[in-house]
C-alpha atoms as one frame of an Amber mdcrd trajectory, in Angstrom:
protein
 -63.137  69.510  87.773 -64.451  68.350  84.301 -66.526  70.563  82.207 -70.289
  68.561  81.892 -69.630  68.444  78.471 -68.535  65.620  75.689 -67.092  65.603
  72.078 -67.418  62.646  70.004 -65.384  61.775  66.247 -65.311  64.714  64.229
 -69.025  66.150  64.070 -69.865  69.462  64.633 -69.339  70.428  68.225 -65.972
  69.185  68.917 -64.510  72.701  69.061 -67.136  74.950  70.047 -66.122  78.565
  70.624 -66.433  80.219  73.753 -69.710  81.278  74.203 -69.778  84.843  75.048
 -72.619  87.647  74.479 -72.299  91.128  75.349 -73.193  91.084  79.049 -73.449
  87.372  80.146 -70.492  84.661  79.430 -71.465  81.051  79.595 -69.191  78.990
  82.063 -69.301  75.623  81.175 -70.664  74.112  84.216 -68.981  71.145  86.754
 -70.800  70.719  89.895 -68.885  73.413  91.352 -71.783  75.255  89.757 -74.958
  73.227  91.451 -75.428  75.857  93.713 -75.340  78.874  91.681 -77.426  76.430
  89.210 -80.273  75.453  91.939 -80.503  79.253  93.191 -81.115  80.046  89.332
 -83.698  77.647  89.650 -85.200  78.721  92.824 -84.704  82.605  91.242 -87.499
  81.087  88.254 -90.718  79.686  90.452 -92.941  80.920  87.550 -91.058  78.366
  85.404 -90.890  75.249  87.384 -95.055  75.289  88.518 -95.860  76.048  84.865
 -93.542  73.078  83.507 -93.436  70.456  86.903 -96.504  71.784  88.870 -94.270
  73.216  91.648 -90.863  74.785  92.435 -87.770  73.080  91.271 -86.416  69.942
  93.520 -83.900  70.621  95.670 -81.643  68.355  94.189 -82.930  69.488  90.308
 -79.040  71.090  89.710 -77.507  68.104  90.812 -79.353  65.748  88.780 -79.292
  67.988  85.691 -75.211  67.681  86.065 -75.469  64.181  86.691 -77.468  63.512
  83.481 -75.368  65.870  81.580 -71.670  64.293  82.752 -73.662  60.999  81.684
 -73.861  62.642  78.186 -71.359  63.067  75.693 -73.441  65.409  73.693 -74.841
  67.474  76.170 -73.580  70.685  77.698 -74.528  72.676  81.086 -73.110  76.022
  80.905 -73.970  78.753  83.800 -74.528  82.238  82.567 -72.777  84.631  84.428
 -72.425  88.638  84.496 -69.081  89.596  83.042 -69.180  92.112  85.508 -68.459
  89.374  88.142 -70.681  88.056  90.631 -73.266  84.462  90.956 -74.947  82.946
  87.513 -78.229  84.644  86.439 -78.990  82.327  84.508 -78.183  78.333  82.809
 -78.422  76.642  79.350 -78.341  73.396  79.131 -77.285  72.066  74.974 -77.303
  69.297  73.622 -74.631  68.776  70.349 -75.721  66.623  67.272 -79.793  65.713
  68.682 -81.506  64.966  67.453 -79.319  64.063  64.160 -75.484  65.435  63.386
 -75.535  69.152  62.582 -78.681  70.157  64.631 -78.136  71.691  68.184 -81.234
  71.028  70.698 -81.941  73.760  73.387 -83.376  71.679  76.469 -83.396  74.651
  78.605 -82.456  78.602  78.802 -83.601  80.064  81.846 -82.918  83.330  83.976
 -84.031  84.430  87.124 -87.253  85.836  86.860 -85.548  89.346  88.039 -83.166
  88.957  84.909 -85.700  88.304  82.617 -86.807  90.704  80.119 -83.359  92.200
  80.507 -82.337  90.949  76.579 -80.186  88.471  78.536 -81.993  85.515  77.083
 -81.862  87.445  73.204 -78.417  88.229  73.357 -77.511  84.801  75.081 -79.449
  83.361  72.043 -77.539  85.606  69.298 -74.121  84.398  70.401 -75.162  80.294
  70.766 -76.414  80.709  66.769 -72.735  82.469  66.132 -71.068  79.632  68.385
 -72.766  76.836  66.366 -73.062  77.704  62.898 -69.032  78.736  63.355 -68.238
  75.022  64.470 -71.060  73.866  61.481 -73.939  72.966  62.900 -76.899  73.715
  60.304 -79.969  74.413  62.443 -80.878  74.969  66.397 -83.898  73.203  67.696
 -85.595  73.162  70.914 -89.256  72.527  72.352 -92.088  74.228  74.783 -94.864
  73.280  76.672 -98.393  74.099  75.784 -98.380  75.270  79.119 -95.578  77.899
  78.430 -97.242  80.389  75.884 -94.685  83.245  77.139 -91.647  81.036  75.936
 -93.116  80.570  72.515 -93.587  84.126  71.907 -90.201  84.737  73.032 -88.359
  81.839  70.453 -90.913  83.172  67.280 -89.908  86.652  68.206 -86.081  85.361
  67.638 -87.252  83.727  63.652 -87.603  80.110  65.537 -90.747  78.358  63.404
 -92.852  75.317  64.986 -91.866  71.967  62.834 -93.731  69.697  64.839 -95.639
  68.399  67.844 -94.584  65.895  70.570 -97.506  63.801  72.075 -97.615  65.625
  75.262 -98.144  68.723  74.483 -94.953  69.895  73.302 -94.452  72.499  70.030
 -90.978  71.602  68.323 -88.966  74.893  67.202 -86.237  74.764  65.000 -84.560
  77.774  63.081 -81.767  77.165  60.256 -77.750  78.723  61.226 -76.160  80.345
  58.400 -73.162  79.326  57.611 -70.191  81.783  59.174
């Protein structure tokens, strides 16, 4: 199957690195991963009634894939033990949003029993090593109002607040260094 995942021209992105921390290696996903993706989901209850008012869909893997195969820019990648077993975990990236050169975090999430583990630090470490490598210049992202653990988490990691969405949303952004 096809990687959910798109290059386009020559911006940054087109030859991203495998994306490997210490413990966890991302998989880019296809929807061979949905249900490895959708237990992740299910694993993170906490997440889904802070951010959608109740647990994920039962469809929410499937339609993430959907949207991201739909996507040139946009990667799904399931993070999995390299020790072997089912994903603990999912990021899904989008390349070159919301201009060339910035990566956008739309969502890194473990199952609430891997959380607090360093998986999300270390997963974290390695995407900023990944991106500024292939010359992307800063990684953004955003949280809810709603999700005050998540915002300690990203300042904790040097990410700095550059703005606010309408709804309720802080946007985080922290500049790569170049490798």
């Amino acid at each position: 199957m096809t990687p959910v995942h798109g290059t386009q021209g020559a911006a940054p992105g087109d030859d991203l690195a495998p994306l490997d921390g210490p413990r966890l290696r991302a998989v880019a996903a296809t929807r061979a991963h949905a249900a490895q993706i959708q237990s992740c989901f299910q694993g993170a209850p906490d997440y889904f009634v802070r951010t959608e008012g109740g647990p994920a869909g039962a469809d929410a893997a499937e339609r993430l894939l959907a949207e991201a195969e739909a996507d040139p820019e946009r990667r799904v990648y399931a993070l999995v033990p390299h020790t072997g077993g089912p994903a603990v975990g999912v990021l899904d990236l989008y390349l070159n949003h919301p201009e060339p050169g910035t990566a956008h975090v739309g969502l890194l999430l473990f199952r609430e029993a891997c959380q607090g583990l360093g998986y999300g630090k270390e997963t974290t470490a390695a995407l900023e090593h990944v991106l500024a490598r292939a010359g992307f210049r800063a990684l953004r992202l955003s949280v809810g109002d709603e999700n005050p653990g998540a915002r300690a988490f990203w300042e904790r990691l040097g990410f700095a607040e550059v703005g606010r969405l309408d709804r309720g949303v802080a946007v985080f952004e922290k500049p790569l260094e170049p490798a």
